[in-house]
VEXDREN-2710 file (C-alpha; in Angstrom, 1 decimal):
% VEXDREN-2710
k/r/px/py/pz
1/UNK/13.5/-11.0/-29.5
2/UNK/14.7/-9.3/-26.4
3/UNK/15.1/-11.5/-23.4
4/UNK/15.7/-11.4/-19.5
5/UNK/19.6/-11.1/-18.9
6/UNK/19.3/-10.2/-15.0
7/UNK/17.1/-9.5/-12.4
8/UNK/18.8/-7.6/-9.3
9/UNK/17.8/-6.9/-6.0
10/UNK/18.6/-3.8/-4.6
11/UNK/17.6/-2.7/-0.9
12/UNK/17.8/1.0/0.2
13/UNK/17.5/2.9/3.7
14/UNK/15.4/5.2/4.1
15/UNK/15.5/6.1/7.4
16/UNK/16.0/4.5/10.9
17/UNK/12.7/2.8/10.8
18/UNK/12.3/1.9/6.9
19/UNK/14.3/0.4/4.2
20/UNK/12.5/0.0/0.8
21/UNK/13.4/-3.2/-1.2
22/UNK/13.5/-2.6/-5.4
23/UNK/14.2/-5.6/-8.3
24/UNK/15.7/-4.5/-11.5
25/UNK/15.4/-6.4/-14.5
26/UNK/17.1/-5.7/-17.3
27/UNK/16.7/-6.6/-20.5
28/UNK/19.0/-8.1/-23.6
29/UNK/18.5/-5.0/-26.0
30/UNK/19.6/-2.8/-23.0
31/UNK/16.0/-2.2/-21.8
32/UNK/15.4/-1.6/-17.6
33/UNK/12.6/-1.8/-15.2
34/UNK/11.6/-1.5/-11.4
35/UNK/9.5/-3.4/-9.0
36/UNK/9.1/-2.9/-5.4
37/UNK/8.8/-5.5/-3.0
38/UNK/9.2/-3.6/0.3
39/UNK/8.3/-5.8/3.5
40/UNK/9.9/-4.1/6.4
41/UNK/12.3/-6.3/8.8
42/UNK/12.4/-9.0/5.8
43/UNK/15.0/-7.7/3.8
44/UNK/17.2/-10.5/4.0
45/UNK/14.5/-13.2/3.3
46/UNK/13.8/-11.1/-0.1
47/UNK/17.4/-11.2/-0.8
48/UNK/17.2/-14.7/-0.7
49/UNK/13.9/-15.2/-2.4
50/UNK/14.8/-13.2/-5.7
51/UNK/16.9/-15.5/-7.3
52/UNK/14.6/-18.5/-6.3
53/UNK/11.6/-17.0/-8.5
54/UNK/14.3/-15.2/-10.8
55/UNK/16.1/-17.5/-12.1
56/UNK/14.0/-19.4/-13.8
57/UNK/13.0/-16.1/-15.8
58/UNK/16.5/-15.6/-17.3
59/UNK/16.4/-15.9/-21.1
60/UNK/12.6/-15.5/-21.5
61/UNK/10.6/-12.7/-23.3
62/UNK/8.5/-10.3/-21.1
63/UNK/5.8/-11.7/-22.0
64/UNK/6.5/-15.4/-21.2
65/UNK/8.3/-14.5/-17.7
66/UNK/4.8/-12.8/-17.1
67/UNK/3.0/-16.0/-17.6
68/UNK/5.5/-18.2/-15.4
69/UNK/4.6/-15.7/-12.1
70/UNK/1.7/-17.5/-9.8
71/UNK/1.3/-15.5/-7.0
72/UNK/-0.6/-17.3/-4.4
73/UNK/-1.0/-17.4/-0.4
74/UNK/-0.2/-21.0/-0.5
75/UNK/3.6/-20.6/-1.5
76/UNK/6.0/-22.5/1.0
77/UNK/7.9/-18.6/1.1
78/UNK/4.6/-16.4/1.9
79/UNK/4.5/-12.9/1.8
80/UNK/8.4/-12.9/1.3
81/UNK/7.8/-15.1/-1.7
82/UNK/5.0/-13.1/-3.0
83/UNK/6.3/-9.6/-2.5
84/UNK/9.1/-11.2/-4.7
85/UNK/6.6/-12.2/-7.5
86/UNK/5.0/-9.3/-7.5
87/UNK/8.0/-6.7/-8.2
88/UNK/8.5/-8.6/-11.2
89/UNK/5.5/-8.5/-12.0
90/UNK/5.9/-4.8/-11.9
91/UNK/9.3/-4.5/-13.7
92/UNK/7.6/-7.0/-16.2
93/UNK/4.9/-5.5/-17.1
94/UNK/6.6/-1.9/-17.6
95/UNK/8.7/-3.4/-19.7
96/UNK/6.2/-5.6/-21.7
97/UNK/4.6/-1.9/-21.4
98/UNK/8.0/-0.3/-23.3
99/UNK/8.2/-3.2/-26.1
100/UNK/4.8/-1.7/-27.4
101/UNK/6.0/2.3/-27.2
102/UNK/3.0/2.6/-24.4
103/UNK/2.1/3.8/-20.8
104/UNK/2.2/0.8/-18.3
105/UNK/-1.7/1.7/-17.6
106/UNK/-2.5/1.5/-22.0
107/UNK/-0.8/-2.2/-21.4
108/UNK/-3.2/-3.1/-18.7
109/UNK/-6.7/-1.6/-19.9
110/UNK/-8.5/1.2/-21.4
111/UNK/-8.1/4.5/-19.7
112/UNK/-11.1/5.2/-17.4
113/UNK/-9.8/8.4/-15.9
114/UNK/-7.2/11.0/-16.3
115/UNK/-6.7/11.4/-12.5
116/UNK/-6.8/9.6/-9.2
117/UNK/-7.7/11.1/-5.8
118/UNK/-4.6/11.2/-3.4
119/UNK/-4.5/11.1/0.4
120/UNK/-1.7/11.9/2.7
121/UNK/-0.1/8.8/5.2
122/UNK/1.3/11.4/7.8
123/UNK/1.7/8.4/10.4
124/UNK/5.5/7.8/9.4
125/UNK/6.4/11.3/9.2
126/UNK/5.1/12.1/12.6
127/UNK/7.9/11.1/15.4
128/UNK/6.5/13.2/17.9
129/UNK/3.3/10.6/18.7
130/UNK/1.8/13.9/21.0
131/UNK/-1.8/14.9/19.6
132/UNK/0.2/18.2/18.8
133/UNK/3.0/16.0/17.0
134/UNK/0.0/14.6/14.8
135/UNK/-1.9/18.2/14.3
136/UNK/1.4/19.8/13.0
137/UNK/2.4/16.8/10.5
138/UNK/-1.2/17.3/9.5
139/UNK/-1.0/20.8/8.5
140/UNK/2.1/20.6/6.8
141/UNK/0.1/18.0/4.2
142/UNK/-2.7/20.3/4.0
143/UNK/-0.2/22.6/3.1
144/UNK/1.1/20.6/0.5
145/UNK/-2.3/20.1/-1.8
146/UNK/-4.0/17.5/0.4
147/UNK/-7.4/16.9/1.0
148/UNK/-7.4/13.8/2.7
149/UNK/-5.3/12.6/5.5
150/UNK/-4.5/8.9/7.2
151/UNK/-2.5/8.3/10.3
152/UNK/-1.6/5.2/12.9
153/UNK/-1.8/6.6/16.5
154/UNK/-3.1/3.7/18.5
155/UNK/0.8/2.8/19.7
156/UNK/1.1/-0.1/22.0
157/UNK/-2.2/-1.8/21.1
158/UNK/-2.6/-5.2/21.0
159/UNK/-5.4/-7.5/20.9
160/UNK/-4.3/-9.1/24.4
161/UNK/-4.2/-6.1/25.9
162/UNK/-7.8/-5.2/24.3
163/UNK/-8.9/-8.4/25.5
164/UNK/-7.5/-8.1/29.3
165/UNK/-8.6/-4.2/29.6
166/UNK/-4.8/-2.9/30.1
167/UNK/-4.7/-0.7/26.5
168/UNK/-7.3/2.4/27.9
169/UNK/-4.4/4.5/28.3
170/UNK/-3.4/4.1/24.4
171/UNK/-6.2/3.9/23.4
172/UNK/-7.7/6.9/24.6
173/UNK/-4.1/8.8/23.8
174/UNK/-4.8/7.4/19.8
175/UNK/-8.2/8.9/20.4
176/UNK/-6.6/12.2/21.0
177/UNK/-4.7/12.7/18.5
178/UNK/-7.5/12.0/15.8
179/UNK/-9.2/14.5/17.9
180/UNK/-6.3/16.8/17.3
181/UNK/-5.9/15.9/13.2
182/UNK/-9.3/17.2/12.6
183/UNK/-8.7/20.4/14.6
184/UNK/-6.5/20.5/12.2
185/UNK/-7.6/19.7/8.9
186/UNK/-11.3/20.7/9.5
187/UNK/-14.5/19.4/9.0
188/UNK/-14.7/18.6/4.9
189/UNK/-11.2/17.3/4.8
190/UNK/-11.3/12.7/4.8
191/UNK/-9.7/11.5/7.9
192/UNK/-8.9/7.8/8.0
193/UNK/-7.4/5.9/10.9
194/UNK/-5.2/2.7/10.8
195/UNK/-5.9/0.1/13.3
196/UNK/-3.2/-2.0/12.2
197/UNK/-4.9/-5.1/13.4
198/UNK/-4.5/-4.3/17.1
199/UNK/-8.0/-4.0/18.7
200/UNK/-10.7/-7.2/19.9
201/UNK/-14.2/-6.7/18.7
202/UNK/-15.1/-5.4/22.0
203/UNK/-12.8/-2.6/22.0
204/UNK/-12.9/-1.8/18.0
205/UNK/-16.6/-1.3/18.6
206/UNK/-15.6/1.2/21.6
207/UNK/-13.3/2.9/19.8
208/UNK/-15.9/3.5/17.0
209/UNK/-18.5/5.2/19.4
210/UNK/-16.2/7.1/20.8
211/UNK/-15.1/8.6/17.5
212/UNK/-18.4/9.2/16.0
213/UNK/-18.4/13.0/16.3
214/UNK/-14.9/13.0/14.4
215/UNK/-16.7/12.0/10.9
216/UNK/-13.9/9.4/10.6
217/UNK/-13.8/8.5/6.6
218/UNK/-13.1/5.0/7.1
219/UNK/-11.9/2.8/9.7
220/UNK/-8.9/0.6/8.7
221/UNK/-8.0/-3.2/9.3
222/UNK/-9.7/-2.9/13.2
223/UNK/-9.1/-6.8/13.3
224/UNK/-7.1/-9.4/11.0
225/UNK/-8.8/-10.4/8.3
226/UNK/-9.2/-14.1/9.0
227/UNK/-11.9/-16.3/8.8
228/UNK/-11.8/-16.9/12.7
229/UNK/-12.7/-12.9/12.9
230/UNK/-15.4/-12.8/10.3
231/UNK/-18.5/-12.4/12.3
232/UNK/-16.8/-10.3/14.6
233/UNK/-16.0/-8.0/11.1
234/UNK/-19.4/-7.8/10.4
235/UNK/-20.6/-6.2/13.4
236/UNK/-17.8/-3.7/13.4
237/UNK/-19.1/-2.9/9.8
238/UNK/-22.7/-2.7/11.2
239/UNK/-21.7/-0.7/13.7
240/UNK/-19.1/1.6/11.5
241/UNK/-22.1/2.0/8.5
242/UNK/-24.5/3.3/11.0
243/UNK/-22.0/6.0/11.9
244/UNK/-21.4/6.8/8.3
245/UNK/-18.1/5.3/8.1
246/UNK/-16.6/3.0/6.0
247/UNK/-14.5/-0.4/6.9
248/UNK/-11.5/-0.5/5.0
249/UNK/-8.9/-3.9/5.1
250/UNK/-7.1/-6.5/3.4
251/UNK/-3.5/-4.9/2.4
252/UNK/-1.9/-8.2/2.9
253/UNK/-4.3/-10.3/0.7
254/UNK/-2.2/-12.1/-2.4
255/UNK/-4.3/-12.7/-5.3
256/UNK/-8.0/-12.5/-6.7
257/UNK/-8.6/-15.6/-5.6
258/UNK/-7.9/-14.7/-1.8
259/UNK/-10.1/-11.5/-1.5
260/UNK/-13.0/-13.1/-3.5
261/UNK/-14.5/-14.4/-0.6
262/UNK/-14.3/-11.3/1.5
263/UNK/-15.7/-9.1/-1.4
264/UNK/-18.2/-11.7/-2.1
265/UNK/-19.6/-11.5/1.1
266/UNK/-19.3/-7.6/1.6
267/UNK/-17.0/-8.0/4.4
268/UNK/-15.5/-4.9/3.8
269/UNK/-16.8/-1.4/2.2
270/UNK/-12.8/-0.7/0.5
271/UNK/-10.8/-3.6/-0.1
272/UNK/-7.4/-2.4/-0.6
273/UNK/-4.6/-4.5/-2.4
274/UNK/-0.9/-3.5/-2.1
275/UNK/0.7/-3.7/-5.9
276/UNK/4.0/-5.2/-3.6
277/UNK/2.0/-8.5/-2.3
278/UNK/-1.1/-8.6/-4.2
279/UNK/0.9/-10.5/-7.4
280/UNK/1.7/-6.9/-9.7
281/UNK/-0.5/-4.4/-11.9
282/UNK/-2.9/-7.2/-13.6
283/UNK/-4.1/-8.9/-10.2
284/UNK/-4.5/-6.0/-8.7
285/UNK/-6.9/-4.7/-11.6
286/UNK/-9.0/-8.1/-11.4
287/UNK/-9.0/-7.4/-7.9
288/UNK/-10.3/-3.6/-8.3
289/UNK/-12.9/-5.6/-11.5
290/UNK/-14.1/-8.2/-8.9
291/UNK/-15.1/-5.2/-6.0
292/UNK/-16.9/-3.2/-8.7
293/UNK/-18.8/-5.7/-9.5
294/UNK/-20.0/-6.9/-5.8
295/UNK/-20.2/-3.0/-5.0
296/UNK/-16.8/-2.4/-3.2
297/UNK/-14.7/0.5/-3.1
298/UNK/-10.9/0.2/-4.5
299/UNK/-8.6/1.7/-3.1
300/UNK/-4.7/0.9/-3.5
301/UNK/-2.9/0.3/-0.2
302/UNK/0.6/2.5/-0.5
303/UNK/2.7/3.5/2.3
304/UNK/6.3/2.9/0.6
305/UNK/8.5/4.0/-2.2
306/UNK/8.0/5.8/-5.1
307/UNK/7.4/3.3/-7.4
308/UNK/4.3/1.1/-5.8
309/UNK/3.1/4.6/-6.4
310/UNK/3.4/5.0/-9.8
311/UNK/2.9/1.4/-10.7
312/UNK/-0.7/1.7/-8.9
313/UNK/-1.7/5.0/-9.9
314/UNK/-1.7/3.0/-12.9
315/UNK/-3.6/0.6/-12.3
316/UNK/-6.0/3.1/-10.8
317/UNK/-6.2/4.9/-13.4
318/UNK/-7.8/1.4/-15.9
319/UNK/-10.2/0.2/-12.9
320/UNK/-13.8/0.6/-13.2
321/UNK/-13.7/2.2/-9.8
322/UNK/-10.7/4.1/-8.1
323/UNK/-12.0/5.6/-4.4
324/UNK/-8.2/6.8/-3.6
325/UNK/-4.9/6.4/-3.5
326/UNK/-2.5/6.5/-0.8
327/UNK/0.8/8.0/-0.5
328/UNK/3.5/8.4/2.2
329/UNK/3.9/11.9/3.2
330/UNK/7.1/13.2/4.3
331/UNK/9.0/10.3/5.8
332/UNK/12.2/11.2/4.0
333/UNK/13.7/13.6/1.3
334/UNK/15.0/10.2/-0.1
335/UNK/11.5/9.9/-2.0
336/UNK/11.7/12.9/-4.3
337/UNK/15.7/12.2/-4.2
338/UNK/14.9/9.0/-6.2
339/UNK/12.8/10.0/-8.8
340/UNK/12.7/13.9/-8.9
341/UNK/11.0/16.0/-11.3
342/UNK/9.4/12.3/-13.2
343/UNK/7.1/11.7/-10.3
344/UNK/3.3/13.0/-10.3
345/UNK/2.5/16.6/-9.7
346/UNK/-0.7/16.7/-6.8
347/UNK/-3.0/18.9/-8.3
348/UNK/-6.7/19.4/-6.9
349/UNK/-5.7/16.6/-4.2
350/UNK/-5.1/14.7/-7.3
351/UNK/-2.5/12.0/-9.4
352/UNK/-2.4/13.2/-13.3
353/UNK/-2.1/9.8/-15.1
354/UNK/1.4/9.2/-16.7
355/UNK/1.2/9.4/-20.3
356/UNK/5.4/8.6/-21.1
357/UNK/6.2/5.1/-22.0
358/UNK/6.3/2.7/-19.7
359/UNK/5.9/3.2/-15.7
360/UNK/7.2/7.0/-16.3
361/UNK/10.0/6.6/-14.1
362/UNK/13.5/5.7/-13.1
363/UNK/15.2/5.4/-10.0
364/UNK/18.6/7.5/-9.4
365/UNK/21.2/4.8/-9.2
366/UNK/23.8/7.1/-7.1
367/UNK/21.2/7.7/-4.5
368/UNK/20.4/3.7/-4.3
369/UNK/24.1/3.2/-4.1
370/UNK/24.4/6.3/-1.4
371/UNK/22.0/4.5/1.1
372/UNK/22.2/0.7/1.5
373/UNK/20.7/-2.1/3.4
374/UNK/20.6/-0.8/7.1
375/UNK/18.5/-3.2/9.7
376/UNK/15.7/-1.8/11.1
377/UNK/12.8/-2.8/13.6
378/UNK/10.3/-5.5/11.9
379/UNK/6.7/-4.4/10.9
380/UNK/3.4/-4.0/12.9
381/UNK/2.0/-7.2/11.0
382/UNK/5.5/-9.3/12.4
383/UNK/4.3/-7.9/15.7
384/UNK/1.1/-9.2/16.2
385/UNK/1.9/-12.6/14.7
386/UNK/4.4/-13.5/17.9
END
């Protein structure tokens, strides 16, 4: 029986705002696999946590290191903690996934579909933050095969600043530059915008109205998702609904048992789980199982490295319900540089599901080894929380 003989954590650089963060385990009979646990600005703290939740894994099968990983919100490490948890959860899977001669997605779950809808993140890949910045990043992803398109441009919010009436001028510059996208794109293509948390109620309902003739797609994580800001959630829903637009949230969530509530009570029209915090492929398909059944979109949170891609196309592909699936576009040649000629073709505006054993890709070990750890600036959700 093969068994766990190390589990390695490897950061990589991107680019002067990003590093990735990737955990190889590797197997007695010479068998390898990936996990990503990118949390930007925490790359030292995952250092640290890997061996803590690794450890005990060395010398057991796949399939009983599986069964020792409890993702929860209530771990003493948090989201450090649980983006640890559920990297191996990735890596274990695939390789539980490679034991049986199989696709990851065969390992999880019947096959439901063949392909997954893809939309373009252009908000990393857009450093000039000028409506024009925004309308030419756009272009370039229409160029590339997509149909649907997802940027950030509310810079500088914050919920203080919402709540004592100095964030107008970002505001209405964020405003803009959605104006500008769908100049860009035009009217069929799905435009989504990113609040990352930073408006009030009052001013998420604002910025609603004054988007209405921009047939915004969704509307994304206007306000945390805590129980403090659930009645305020609703009524930005309300509001949202009657402009045809949907509420999207809960990226952060860690387990089903976190976003059962907020499904249950409808909270949100897309729940979407990140493969990276959410505790690894098999959570996050009783988390897409759970919205289907209460009548909520699915649909996996992914602005990182190429293999939270793969790994939740997979799961995408096994869930009763797949709405769409994010991808970074265009923040750094490193992406392709990694994987190459194994990652998905966009065809249609659409993911083929892998059919190769396994996750259906490897990471280039000279181009991990070419770009290591450099610091760079924390995330927006470190932000908000000082």
């Amino acid at each position: 029986m093969s068994t766990i003989q190390s589990i390695t954590p490897i950061p990589f650089n991107v680019s002067a705002k990003t590093n990735w963060f990737f955990i190889s385990v590797q197997m007695s009979d010479g068998r390898h696999a990936w996990g990503e646990a990118s949390l930007n600005g925490w790359e030292a703290a995952l250092q640290t946590a890997t061996p803590l939740h690794a450890q005990p894994l060395i010398g057991l099968s796949a399939e009983s290191a599986i069964a020792q990983l409890r993702p929860s919100p209530a771990l003493p490490g948090g989201l450090v903690s649980n983006a640890v948890i559920s990297a191996l959860a990735q890596a274990l899977w695939t390789i539980r996934a490679q034991e049986e001669d199989m696709p990851l997605h065969t390992a999880l779950a019947p096959l439901q579909r063949k392909a997954v809808p893809v939309y373009a993140n252009i908000n990393r890949a857009t450093t000039d933050r000028t409506p024009a910045g925004f309308a030419a990043t756009a272009k370039r992803a229409a160029q590339a095969g997509f149909e649907g398109f997802k940027a950030a441009p509310f810079d500088g919010v914050t919920p203080a600043q919402c709540a004592t009436g100095d964030a107008e001028q970002h505001i209405q510059h964020g405003i803009d530059c959605l104006y500008a996208i769908r100049e860009a794109v035009g009217p069929q293509a799905k435009l989504m915008v990113d609040c990352h948390w930073r408006f009030d109620e009052k001013s998420a309902l604002s910025t609603l109205r004054r988007l209405e003739s921009i047939g915004l797609h969704w509307f994304e994580c206007p306000m945390a998702e805590t129980y403090d800001n659930w009645d305020s959630l609703r009524r930005i829903k309300d509001q949202a609904n009657q402009q045809n637009v949907l509420v999207a949230a809960a990226e952060t969530q860690v387990g089903v048992a976190a976003f059962e509530m907020q499904i249950r009570e409808k909270l949100l029209d897309v729940v979407m789980p990140d493969i990276k915090y959410c505790g690894g492929p098999a959570q996050m398909l009783g988390i897409a199982e759970m919205a289907a059944s209460h009548g909520v979109m699915f649909a996996p949170h992914n602005p990182t490295g190429p293999i939270c891609t793969v790994a939740s196309l997979h799961v995408a592909c096994v869930a009763r319900g797949a709405h769409m699936l994010e991808l970074q576009f265009d923040e750094s040649p490193l992406y392709d540089a990694l994987i190459g000629h194994q990652h998905p073709v966009l065809r249609n505006g659409k993911y083929q599901v892998p059919n190769t054993t396994g996750l259906g890709v490897d990471l280039d070990k000279k181009t991990l080894a070419a770009h290591p750890f450099k610091p760079v600036p924390f995330g927006i959700e470190t932000l908000l929380a000082n």
